[in-house]
C-alpha positions as MATLAB code, in Angstrom:
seq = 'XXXXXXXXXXXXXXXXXXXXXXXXXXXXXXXXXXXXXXXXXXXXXXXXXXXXXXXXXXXXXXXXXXXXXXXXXXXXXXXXXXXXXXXXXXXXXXXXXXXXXXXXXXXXXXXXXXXXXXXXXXXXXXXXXXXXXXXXXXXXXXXXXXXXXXXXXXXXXXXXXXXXXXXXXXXXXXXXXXXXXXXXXXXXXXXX';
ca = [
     -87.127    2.969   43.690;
     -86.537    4.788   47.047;
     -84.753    8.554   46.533;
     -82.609   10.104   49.453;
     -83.608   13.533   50.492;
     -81.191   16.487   49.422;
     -79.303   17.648   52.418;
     -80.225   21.708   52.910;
     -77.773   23.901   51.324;
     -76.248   25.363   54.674;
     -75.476   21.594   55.474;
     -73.629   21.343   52.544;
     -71.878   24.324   52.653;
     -70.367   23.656   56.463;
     -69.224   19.500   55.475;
     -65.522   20.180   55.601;
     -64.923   17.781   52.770;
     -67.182   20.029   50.546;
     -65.094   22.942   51.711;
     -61.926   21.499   50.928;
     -63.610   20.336   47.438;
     -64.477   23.941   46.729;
     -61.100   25.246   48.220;
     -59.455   23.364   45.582;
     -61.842   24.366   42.651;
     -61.086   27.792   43.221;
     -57.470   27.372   43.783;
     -57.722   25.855   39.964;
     -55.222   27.962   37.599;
     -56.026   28.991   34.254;
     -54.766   26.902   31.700;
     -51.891   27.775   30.163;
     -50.276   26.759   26.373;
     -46.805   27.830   25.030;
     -46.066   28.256   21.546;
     -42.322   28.155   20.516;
     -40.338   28.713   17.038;
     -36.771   28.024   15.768;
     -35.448   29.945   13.370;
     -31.827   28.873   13.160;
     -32.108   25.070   11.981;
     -28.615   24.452   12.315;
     -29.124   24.469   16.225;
     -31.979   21.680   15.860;
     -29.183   19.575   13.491;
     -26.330   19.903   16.514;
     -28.680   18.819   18.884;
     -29.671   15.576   16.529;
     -26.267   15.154   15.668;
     -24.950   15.779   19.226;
     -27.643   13.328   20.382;
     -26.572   10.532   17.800;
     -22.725   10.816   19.055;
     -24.005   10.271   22.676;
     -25.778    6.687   21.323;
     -23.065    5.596   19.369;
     -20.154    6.462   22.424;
     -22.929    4.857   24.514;
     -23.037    1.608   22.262;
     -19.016    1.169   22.241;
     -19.070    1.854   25.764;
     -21.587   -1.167   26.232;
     -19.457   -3.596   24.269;
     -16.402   -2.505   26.180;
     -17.911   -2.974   29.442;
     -18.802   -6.844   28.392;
     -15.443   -7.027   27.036;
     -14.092   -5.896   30.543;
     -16.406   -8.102   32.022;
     -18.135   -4.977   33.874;
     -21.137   -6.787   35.948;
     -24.704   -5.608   35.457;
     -24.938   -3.693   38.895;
     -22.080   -1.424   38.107;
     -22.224   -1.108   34.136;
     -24.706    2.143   33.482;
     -22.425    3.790   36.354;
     -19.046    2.694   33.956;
     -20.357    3.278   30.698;
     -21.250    6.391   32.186;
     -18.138    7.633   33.388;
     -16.380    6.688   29.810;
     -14.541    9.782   28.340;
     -16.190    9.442   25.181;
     -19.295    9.295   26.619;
     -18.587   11.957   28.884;
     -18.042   13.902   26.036;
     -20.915   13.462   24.003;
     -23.035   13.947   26.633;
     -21.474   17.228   27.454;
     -21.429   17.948   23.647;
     -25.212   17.157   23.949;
     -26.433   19.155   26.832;
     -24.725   22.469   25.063;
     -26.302   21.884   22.272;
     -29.538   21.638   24.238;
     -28.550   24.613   25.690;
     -27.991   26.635   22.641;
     -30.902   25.893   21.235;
     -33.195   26.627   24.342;
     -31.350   29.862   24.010;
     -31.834   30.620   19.929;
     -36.026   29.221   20.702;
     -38.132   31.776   20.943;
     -41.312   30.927   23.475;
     -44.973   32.683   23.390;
     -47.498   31.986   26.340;
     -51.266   31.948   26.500;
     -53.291   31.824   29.547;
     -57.148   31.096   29.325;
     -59.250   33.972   30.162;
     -61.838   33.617   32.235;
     -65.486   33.134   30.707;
     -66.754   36.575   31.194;
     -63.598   38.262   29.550;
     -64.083   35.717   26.312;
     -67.603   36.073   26.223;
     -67.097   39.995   26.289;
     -64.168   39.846   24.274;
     -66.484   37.896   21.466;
     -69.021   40.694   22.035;
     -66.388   43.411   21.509;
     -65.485   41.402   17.856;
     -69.295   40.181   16.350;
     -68.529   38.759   13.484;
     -69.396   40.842    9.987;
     -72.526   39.733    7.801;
     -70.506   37.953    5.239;
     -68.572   35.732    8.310;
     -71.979   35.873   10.135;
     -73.079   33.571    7.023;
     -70.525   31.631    6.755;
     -70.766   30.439   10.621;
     -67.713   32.572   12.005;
     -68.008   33.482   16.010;
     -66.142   36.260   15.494;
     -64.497   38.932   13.584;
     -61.700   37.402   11.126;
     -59.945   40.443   11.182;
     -59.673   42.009   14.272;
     -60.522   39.394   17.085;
     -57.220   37.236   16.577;
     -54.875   40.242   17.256;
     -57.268   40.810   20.408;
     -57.298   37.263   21.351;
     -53.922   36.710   21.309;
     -53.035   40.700   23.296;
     -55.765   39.629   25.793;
     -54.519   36.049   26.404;
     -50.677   36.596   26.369;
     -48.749   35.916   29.659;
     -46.054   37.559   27.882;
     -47.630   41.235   27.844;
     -48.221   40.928   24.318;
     -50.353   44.624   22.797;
     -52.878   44.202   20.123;
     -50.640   46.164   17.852;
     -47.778   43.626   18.537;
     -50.074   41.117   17.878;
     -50.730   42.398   14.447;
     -47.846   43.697   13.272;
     -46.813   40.147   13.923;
     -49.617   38.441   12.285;
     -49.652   41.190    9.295;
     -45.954   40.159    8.969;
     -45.220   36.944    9.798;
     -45.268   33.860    6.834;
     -48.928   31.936    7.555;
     -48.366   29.490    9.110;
     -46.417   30.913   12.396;
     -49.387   33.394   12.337;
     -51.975   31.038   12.450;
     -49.818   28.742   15.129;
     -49.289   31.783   17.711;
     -53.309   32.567   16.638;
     -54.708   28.624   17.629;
     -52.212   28.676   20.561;
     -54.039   31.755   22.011;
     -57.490   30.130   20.890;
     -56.802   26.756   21.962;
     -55.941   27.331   25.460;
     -59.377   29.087   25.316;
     -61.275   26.204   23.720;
     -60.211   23.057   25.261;
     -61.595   21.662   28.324;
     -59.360   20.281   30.967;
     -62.042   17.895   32.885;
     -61.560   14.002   32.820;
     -65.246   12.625   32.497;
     -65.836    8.903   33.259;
     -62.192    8.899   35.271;
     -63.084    6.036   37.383;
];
């Protein structure tokens, strides 16, 4: 089995495709995960509803346009252009819009490795979560997490005031949002 030789570093560093490799590694952004809640269900039911009126003036539309004998090129462009299904589909899209409006959004960015690793440092866990395998503090390292990780601007004492006061489970969702985005890797291995 024969071995080519390494190329010397300064080689390496001067091959233009290298260069452009490395251009792009740095020019990688942080990884990014939002987090979003609803808390008027009725705008989730118009937007179902609205959504169901669209496929039903969407079906009548179809049979019409075989009635009319509307050929194939021409019969999403008709059915379309119906005023029912004009309707519903404007009935649909402010729907959509009211309820991007009522949904309210969180952001995490990761940090980079140094700020976790200190920010891990800054919350040890205690002896009793040390012992029971925790990484960090269970107390006061979420609140941090998610301050330090919010695109949003989000302070520690928001952070906890909304943890302290929020039901569970939208605590522990904004919590693994901010954690997640931290955790998971981005890299395809074996893409071939």
């Amino acid at each position: 089995m024969t071995t080519s030789p390494e190329p010397p570093p300064e080689a390496v560093t001067r091959d233009p495709h290298w260069a452009a490799k490395m251009a792009r590694l740095r020019a990688r952004r942080l990884p990014e995960r939002t987090v979003a809640w609803v808390d008027d269900q009725a705008l989730k039911r118009e937007v179902g509803d609205a959504a169901m009126v669209l496929a039903k003036a969407r079906a009548e539309a179809e049979r019409l346009a075989g009635e009319h004998g509307v050929g194939a090129e021409r019969r999403e462009a008709w059915i379309a252009g119906q005023p029912e299904v004009l309707a519903a589909d404007a009935r649909l899209a402010k729907a959509n819009a009211a309820l991007e409006e009522g949904t309210l959004t969180l952001t995490f960015r990761a940090l980079p490795r140094p700020v976790w690793e200190a920010l891990l440092r800054e919350h040890p866990p205690t002896e009793d979560g040390a012992d029971q395998g925790h990484e960090y503090n269970v107390e006061t390292f979420p609140a941090a997490l998610i301050s330090a990780s919010s695109v949003d601007g989000m302070s520690v004492e928001e952070a906890q005031e909304l943890l302290d006061s929020w039901a569970d489970a939208d605590a522990k969702s904004m919590f693994t949002a901010a954690l997640i985005v931290n955790q998971t890797g981005r890299a395809d291995l074996g893409k071939g």
